[in-house]
Backbone as a printed PyTorch tensor [residue, N CA C, xyz], in Angstrom:
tensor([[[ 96.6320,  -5.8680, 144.5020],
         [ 96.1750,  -5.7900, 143.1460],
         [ 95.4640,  -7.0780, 142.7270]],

        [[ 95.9150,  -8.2230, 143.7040],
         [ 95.3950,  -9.7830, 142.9910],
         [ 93.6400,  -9.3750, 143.5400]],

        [[ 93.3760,  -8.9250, 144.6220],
         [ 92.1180,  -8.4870, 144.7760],
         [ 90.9710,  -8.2420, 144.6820]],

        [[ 91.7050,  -7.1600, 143.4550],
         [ 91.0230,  -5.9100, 142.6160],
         [ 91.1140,  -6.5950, 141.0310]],

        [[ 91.9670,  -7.2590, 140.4800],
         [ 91.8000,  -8.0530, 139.5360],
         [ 90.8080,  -9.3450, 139.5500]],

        [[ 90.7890,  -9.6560, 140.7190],
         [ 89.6230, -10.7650, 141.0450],
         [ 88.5650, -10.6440, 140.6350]],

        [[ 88.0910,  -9.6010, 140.5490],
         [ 86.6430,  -8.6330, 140.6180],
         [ 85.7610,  -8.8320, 139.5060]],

        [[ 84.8070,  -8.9410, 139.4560],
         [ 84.0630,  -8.8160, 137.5900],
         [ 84.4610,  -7.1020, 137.2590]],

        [[ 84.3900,  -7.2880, 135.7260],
         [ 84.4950,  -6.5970, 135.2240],
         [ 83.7200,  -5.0520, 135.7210]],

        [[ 82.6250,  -5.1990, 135.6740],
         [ 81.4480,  -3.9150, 135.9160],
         [ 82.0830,  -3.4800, 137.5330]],

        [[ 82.6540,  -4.4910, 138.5760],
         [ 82.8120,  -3.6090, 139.7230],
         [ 84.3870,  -3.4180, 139.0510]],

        [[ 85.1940,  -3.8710, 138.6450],
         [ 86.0210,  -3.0610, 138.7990],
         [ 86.0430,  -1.0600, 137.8070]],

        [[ 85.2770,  -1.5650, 137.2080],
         [ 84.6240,  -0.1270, 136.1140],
         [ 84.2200,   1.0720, 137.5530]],

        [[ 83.2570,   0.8900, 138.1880],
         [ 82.9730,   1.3550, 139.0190],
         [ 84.1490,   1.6620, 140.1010]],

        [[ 85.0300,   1.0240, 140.4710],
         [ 85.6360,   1.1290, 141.5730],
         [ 86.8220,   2.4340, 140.7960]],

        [[ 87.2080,   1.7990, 139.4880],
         [ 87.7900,   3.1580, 138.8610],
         [ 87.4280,   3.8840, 138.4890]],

        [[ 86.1050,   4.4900, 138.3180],
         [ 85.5530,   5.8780, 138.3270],
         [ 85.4500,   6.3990, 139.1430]],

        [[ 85.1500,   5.6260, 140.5740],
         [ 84.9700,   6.4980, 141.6510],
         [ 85.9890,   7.2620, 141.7380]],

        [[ 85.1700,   8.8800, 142.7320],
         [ 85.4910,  10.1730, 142.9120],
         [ 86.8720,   9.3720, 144.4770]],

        [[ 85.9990,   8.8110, 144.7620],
         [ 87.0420,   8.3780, 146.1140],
         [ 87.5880,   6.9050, 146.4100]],

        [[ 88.8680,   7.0750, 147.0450],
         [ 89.1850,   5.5650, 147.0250],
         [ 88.5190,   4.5100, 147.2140]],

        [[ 87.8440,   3.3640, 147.0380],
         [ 87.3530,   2.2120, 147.2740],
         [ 88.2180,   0.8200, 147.3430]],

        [[ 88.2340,   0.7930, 148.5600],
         [ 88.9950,  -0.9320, 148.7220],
         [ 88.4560,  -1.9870, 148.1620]],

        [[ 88.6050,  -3.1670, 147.5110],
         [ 88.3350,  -3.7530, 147.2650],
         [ 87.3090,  -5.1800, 148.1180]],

        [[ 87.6930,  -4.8350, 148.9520],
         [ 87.1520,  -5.9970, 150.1370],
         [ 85.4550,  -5.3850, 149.9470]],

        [[ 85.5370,  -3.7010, 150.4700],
         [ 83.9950,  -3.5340, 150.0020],
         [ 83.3180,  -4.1940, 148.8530]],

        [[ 83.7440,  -4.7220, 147.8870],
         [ 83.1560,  -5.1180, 146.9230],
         [ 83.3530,  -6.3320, 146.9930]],

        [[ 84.3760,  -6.9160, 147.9940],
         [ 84.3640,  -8.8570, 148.0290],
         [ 83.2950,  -9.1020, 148.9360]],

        [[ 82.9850,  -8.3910, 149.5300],
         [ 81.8080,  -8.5530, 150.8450],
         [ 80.3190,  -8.5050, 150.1180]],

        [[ 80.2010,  -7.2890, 149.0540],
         [ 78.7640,  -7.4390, 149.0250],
         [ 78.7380,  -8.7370, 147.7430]],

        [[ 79.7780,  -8.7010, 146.7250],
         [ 80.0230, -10.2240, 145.7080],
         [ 79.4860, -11.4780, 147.1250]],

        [[ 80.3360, -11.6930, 148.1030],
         [ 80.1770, -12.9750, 149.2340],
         [ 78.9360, -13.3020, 149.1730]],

        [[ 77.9600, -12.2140, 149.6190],
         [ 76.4090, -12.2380, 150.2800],
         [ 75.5930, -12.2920, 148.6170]],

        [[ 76.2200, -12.7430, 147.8880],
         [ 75.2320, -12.8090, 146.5370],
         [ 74.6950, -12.0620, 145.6480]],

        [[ 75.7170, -10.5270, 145.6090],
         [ 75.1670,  -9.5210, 144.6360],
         [ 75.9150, -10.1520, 143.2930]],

        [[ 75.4340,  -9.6420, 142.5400],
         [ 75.8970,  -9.2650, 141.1090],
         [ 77.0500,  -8.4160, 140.5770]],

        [[ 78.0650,  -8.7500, 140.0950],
         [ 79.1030,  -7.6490, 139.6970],
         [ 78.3290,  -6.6190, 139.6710]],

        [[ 76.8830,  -6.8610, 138.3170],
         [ 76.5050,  -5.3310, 137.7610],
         [ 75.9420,  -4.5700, 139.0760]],

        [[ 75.1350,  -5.3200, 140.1000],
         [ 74.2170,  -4.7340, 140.4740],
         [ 75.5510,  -4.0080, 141.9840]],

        [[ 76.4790,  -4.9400, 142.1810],
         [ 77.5700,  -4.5540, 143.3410],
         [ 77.9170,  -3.0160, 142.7380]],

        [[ 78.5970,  -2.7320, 141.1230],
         [ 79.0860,  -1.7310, 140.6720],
         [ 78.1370,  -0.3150, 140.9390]],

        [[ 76.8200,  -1.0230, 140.5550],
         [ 75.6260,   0.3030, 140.9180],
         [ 75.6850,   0.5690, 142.5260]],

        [[ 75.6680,  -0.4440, 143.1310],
         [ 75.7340,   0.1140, 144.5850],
         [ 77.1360,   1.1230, 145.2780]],

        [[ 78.1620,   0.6790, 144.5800],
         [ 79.0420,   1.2990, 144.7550],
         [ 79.1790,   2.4380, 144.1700]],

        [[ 78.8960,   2.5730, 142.5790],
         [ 78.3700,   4.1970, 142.3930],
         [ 77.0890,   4.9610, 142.9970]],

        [[ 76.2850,   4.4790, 143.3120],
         [ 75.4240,   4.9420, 144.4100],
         [ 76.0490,   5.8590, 145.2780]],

        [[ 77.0850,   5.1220, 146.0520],
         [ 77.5630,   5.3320, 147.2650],
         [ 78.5050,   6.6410, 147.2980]],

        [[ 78.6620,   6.7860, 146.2650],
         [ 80.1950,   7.8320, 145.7810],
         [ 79.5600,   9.1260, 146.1790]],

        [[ 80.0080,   9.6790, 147.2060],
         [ 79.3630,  11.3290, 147.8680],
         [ 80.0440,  12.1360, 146.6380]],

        [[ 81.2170,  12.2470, 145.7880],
         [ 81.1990,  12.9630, 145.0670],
         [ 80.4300,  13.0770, 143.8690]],

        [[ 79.9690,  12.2100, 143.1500],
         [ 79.3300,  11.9070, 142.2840],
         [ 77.7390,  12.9170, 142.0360]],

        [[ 77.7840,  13.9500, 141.1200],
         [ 76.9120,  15.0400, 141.1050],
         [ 75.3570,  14.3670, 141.0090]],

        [[ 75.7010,  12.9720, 140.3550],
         [ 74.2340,  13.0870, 139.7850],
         [ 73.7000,  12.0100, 141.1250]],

        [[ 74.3200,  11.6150, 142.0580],
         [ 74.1850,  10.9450, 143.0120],
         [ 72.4070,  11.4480, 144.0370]],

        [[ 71.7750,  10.4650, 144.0420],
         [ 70.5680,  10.9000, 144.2230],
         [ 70.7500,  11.3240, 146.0570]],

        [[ 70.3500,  13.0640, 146.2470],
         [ 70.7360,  13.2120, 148.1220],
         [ 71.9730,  14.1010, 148.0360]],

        [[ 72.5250,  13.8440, 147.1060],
         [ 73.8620,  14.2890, 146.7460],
         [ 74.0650,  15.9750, 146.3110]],

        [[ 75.0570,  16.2860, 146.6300],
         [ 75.5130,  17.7590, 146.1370],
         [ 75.6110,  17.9800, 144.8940]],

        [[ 74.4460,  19.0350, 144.5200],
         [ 74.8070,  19.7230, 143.0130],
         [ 75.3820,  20.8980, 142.7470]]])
């Protein structure tokens, strides 16, 4: 949980909407290499195969 509290705000928003579990490390890895909370959170909703409006994705 110390982890996932670490996190900026916007990824952890994202990591709790997602349709599917997301570890947190995915999101310490792309934070490491110099993303942006906001822009990490979009990549990670990107990524969400459940997510309808997901561009590629199942409607």
């Amino acid at each position: 949980m110390r982890r996932y509290d670490a996190l900026p705000p916007a990824t952890r928003r994202a990591i709790s909407s997602a349709a599917f579990q997301i570890h947190p490390q995915a999101a310490e890895k792309m934070l490491g290499r110099g993303m942006t909370g906001e822009r990490c959170a979009e990549k990670l909703t990107a990524t969400d195969p459940h997510r309808p409006d997901r561009v590629g994705g199942r409607r």
